[in-house]
N, C-alpha and C positions, 0 to 999 in steps of 0.2 A: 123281514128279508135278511138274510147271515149275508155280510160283506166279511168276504177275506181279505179283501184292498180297498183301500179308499183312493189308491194314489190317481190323483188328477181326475176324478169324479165330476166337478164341477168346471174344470177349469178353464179361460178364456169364455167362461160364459156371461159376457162383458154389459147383457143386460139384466141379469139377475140383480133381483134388489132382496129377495128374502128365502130363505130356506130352509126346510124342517127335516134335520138329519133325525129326529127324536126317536120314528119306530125304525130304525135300522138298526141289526144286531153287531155290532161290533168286538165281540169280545173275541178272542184270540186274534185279531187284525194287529198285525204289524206295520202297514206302511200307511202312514196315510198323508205323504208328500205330496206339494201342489194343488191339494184337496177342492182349495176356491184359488190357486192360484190367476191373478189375471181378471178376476172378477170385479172387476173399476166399480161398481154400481150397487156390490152387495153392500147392507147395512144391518139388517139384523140376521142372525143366524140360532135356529130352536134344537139346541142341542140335545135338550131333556135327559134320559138316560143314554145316552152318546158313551161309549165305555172303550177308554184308550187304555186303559190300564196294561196292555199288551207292547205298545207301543215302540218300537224301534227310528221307525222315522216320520219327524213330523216337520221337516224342513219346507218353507215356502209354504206350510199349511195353508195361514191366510195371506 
């Protein structure tokens, strides 16, 4: 699935403990502010081919 934004995807999802961004297509995405923001709970995160190389904003990411 092609994400053109990640911004705030996950965020305040306050009981999330694990997440697999791995087959998400990322490439030309620019923003991916707040991403888990707020996510008190998360601990592991499966980036795998996770591809920010485009990247403009990754403020408050985690």
């Amino acid at each position: 699935m092609h994400v053109p934004s990640a911004h705030g995807m996950f965020s305040d999802c306050a009981q999330l403990a694990y997440a697999d961004v791995s087959r998400l297509t990322t490439s030309g995405s620019t923003d991916f502010g707040e991403m888990f923001y707020e996510c008190s709970s998360l601990r592991q995160v499966n980036f795998g081919r996770f591809d920010t190389s485009a990247a403009t904003i990754m403020s408050l990411m985690l």
